[in-house]
N, C-alpha and C positions, 0 to 999 in steps of 0.2 A: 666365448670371448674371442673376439679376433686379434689379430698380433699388435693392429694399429691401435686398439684400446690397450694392449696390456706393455706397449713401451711407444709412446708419444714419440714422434719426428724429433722434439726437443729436448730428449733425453738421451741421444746415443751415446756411446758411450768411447770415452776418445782411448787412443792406442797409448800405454805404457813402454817405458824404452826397455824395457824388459821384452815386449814381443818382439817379434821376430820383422823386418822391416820388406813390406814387399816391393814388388817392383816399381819403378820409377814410372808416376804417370798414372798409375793403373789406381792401388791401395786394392784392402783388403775385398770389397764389393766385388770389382770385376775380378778379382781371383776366384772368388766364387764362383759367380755366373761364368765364368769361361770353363770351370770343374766340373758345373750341372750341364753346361751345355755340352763339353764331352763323355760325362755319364749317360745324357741322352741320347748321342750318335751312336754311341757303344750298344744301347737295349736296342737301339733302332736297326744298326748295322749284323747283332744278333739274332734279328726277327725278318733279315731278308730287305730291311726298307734302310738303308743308307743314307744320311742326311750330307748336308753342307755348308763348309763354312765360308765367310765371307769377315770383311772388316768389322763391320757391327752387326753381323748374325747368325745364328744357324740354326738355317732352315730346311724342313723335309718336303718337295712337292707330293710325296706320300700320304697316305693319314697314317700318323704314329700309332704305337700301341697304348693300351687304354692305362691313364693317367699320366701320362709323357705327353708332351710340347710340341706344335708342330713348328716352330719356331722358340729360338732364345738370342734373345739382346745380348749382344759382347760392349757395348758404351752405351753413354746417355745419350751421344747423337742420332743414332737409330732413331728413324722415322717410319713412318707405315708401307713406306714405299721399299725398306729394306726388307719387310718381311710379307706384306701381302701379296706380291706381283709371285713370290715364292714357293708358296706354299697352296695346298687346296682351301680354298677359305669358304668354302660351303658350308653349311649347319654343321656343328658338331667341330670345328676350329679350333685351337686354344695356340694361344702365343704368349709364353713369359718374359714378360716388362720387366728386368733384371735390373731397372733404377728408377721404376714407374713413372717415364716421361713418355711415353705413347699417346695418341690420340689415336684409336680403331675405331672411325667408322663402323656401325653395325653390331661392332664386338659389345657385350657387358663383363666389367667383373667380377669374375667368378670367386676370388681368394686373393686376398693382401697377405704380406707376412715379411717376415727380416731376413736379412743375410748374417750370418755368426760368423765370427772367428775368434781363436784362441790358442796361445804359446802353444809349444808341443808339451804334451802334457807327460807327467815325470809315470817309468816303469812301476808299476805295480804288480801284487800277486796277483793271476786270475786262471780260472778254467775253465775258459775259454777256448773255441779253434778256429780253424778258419775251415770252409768248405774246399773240398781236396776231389769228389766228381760229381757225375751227375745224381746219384742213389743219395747223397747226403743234400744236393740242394734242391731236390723236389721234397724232401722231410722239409727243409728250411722256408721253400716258398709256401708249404703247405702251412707251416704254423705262421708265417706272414699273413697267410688267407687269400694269396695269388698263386695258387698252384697251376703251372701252365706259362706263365709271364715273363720267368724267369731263365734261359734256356742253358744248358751247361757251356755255348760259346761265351757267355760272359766271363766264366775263369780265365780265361787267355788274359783278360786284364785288370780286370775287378776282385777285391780282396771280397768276399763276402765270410762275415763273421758270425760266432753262435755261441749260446751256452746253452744248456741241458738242464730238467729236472726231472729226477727219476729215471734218466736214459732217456728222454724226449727233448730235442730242440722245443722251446721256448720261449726263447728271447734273439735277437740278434740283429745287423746292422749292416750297410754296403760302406767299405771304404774305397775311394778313388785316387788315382795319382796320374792320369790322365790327361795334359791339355794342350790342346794345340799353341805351338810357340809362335812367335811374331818375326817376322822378316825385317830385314833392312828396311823396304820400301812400304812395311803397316802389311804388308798383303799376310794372311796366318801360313805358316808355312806346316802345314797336318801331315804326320805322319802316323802309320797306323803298324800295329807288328804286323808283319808277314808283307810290307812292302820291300822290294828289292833295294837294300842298300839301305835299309834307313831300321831305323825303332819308335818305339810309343816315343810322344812329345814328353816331358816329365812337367807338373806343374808346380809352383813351388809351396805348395800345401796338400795335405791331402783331405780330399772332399766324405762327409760325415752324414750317410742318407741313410732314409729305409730304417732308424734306429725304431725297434718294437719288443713286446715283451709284457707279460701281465703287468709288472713294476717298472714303469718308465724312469723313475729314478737306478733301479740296478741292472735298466737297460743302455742306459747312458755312461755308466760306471764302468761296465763290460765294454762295451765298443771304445770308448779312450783307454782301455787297457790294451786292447788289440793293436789298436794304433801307435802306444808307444812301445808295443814288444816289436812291431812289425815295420814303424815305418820310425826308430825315434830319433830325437830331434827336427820333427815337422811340424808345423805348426797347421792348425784342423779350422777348417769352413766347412759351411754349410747353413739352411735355412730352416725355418720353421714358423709355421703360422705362429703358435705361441711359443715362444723360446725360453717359459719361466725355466724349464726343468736345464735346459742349457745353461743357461746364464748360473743355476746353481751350480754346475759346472766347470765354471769358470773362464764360460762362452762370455764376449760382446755382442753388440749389435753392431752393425756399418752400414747398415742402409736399407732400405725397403724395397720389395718388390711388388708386381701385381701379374696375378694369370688372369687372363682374357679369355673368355669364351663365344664363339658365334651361335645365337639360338637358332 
């Protein structure tokens, strides 16, 4: 079932004054897509390939690493012109339409799906941790099933979280609080740790990826535990082809996306 079958355009789902109110101009969608698109510089920038950002994009003239974007939409004004002249757009392409208004030439789509957001979710017990080097998160990518993907320079900014069965990671999740901020003049103003004078951008949610686990429901359960021991009072984004196990959750929807592929 794809995401656009299992919650229709005409169904999202509007914000309660109970959530948390984000930025002015943007809402909860582009908090997203500006979260994924800094989780994506981040795997990029730890595999040697650096992307960049722009008003409405970022993009890698690299080819990314394998299930990562060589570009992503920060607005709905993005045109093809923001991210094709950018990037390598040779076979094998992929650009995420972060409010699926793109027209690509050339490109098919590969996957539709939603963007989620939801309050910061209240602390609970769990036992749960978070990955501490690299000896626990090659265990961790290995039960993901991308052993290799994952490099230990992603600690420097990425929460990466787990639980155990029997003394085996399992289950577990990436959480992000990554995003590049906005300038006076719209221009993003990125900073990254380890630049001189400055620190990571902070975004004001934190992004909810990579959740897996034999039981997707007490893998969903574990990673919003993580999040409200580690980051709480934040309110969590993030996307999913089918978001039913989210929305049990106590995820929304805010808006759709679509990934592109060039054959």
């Amino acid at each position: 079932m794809t995401d656009r079958q299992a919650v229709p355009p005409d169904e999202e789902t509007p914000m309660t004054d109970t959530q948390a109110v984000p930025p002015p101009m943007t809402g909860w969608q582009a908090v997203a897509a500006r979260d994924n698109a800094a989780w994506c510089d981040l795997m990029c920038r730890a595999h040697g390939r650096p992307g960049t950002f722009a008003e409405r994009a970022w993009t890698n003239p690299a080819r990314t690493p394998p299930f990562y974007p060589d570009a992503v939409t920060l607005s709905p004004d993005a045109t093809a012109a923001d991210v094709l002249g950018r990037i390598d757009a040779g076979p094998g392409a992929s650009v995420k339409d972060s409010f699926a208004t793109l027209d690509l030439p050339g490109f098919e789509v590969l996957f539709e799906a939603r963007w989620i957001h939801r309050a910061a979710p209240d602390r609970t017990p769990t036992d749960w941790a978070a990955v501490e080097g690299a000896a626990t998160l090659r265990d961790w990518a290995r039960a993901f099933g991308e052993p290799g993907l994952f490099p230990p320079a992603l600690l420097a900014e990425a929460t990466i979280v787990y639980g155990r069965t029997d003394g085996e990671i399992t289950t577990g999740a990436v959480l992000t609080t990554g995003a590049p901020a906005t300038g006076p003049a719209g221009e993003p103003t990125v900073s990254h740790a380890g630049d001189p004078g400055s620190g990571p951008a902070v975004s004001p949610a934190v992004g909810v990826s990579n959740v897996f686990g034999p039981d997707e429901d007490a893998a969903w359960a574990g990673a919003l535990a993580m999040a409200a021991e580690l980051f709480p009072g934040r309110p969590l984004v993030g996307y999913e082809i089918d978001p039913t196990t989210a929305l049990s959750h106590g995820f929304t929807t805010t808006g759709p996306l679509r990934v592109w592929i060039k054959p």
